[in-house]
Every structure is written in C-alpha cells, then in structure tokens.
N, C-alpha and C positions, 0 to 999 in steps of 0.2 A: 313259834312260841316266843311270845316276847315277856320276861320274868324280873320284876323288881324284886333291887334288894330287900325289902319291906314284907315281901311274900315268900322271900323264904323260911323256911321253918330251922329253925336250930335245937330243936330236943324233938327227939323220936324220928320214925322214918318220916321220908313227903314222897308220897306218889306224883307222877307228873306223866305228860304225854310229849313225846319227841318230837323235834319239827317237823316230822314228814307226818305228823297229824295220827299215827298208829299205834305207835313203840311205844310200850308202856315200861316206865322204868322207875326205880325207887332212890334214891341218896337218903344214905344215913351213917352214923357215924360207923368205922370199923371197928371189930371184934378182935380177939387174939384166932377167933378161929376163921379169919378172914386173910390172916395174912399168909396163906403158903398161894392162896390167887393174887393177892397181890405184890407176891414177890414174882409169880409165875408174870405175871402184866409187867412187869419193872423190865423181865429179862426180854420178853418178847417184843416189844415195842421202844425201851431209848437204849440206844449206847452207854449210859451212864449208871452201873449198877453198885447195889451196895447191898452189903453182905447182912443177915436177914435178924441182928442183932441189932442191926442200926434202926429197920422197922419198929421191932420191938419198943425201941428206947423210944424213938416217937410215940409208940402208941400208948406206953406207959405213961410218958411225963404229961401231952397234949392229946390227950383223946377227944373232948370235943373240935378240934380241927383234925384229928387225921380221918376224911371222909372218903366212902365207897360208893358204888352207884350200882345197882344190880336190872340186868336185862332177864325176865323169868327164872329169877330167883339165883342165878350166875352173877359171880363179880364180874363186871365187864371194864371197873376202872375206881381210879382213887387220887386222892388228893393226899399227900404225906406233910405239915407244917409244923413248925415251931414257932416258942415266942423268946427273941432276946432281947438284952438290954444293952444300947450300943449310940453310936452317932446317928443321926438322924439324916437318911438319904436325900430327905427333901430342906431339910432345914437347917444348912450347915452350919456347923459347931453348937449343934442343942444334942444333949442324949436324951433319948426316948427309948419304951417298949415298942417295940417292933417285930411285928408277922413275919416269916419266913415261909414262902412256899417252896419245900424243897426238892419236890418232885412230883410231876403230875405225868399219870399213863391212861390213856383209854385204848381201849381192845380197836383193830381196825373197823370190824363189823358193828362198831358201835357210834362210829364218830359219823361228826355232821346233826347228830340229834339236838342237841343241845347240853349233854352231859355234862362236857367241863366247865362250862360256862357258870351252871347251878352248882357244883361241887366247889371250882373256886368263891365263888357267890358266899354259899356255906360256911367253906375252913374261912374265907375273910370275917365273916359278922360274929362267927365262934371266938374268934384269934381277940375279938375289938371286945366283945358284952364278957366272956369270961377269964379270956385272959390281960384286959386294961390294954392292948396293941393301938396305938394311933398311928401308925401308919403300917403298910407291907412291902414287901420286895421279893424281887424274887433273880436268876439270872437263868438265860435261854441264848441257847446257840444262834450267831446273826446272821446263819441263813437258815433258821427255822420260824420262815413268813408266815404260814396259819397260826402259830404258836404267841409271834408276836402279834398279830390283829385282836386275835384273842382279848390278848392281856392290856392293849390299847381302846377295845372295846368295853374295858370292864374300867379303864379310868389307869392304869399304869400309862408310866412315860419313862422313856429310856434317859435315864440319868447317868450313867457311867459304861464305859468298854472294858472287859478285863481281857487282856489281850492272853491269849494261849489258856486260856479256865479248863479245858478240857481236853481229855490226856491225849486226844487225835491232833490235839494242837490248835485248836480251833477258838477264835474268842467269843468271848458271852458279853449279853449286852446286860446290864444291870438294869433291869427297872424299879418301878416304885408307884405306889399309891396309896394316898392319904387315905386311914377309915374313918 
C-alpha cells in the first residue's frame, strides 16, 4: 500500500486496505467515546503514559488531529497532536505555528499494515488545513529504529538530542518536518 498525502481524507472516516493486501481498516478522527481504548493502547504498548485528562484536553482543543484507526470495528491505534506557537525547529530564529505529535500507539497485532503511516499522514494534513501548522515535530526514543524510519519515511529529519527526555533516562531525538 503506497498512500499519498493528496489521498488522504481529513473529514469523516477513509476506509483502506493494509499492506498485506487483506486487513481492512478505518482512520478517522477520535470520539470521547474512544478514549478509555485509547488510553488502554497508551498503557499497553509505550512506557510513556499520561494520565487520561491529558487525552481529553487533546481531544477537546484538536480534534481534527487526534486520529484513531479501527480493525473491525476495535480501536486498534491512535495519533494524539497539538498545535503551538513557538520557534521554529527547522528555521532558526522565525516563530511559527507548529504540529505536535504527542504520542503515537498501535496495538501489536496491528502493526506492519500501514496504520501509522496513514494516521500520521492524517493528524499532519489536519494540524496544516485547519489548524494554519507549517511545520511538525515530534520527539522518539533513539533506540526506537522502526519509529524512527517511520517518521524519516514520511519527510521528518532529526534536528535536535534531548538528552535524558524520558524518565528511564533515555534521550529523544527531536525531529521535524515542514507541512
């Protein structure tokens, strides 16, 4: 499944079919009644959780970026984003609005389809047409290799190290890319 930006949908669900040519699966924007799977996906899948008010506040202020991805009719993953207004990662010393991907889970038995690929896809074209974002960022643990090709496949580039970002100690790579 090769998917341009141009073909994704940003108002109402998009059906699609996963790369192994079978899985049929939906992205569309999340619900309040979506998030007790999506919190259950936060806890099951990263080390990095956040307590289910912080969901909320995303899904209230940016709802067309916080996106879901359903396998028969189960959430099986989600896209959590924001938009702020700050210095600009790719263009030093300009402030800009700027995307925030602040957490992305997909379920085990889900991944390899193409799910996050179309979900980031998504909250990025959401974050750019209704919230005015020119560019996005995001930070990812730098020994989480599938995570980073990912996001170097979709046009990010590691712009910055935050050394210790995560509470095991571990650093995050900051990336970045222009919408």
């Amino acid at each position: 499944m090769v998917i341009a930006v141009e073909n994704i949908v940003i108002d109402g669900p998009q059906r699609l079919v996963g790369k192994d040519g079978k899985t049929e699966f939906v992205v569309r924007e999340a619900t309040m009644k979506d998030l007790n799977a999506v919190v259950a996906i936060n806890r099951a899948v990263l080390p990095e959780n956040y307590p289910t008010w912080f969901f909320v506040e995303h899904l209230e202020q940016f709802p067309k970026a916080f996106i879901v991805a359903e396998v028969g009719g189960r959430v099986v993953g989600y896209v959590m984003s924001r938009v702020e207004y700050g210095w600009s990662n790719l263009l030093k010393g300009k402030p800009v609005r700027k995307g925030h991907i602040v957490s992305v889970g997909v379920l085990p038995e889900a991944r390899r389809l193409g799910i996050a690929t179309v979900m980031m896809l998504r909250a990025m074209k959401a974050m750019k047409v209704y919230y005015g974002a020119a560019e996005v960022y995001l930070e990812v643990r730098v020994s989480n290799t599938p995570a980073i090709s990912l996001y170097e496949k979709l046009g990010y580039k590691v712009v910055g190290r935050i050394p210790r970002y995560y509470s095991d100690g571990e650093d995050a790579y900051l990336m970045a890319c222009p919408l």
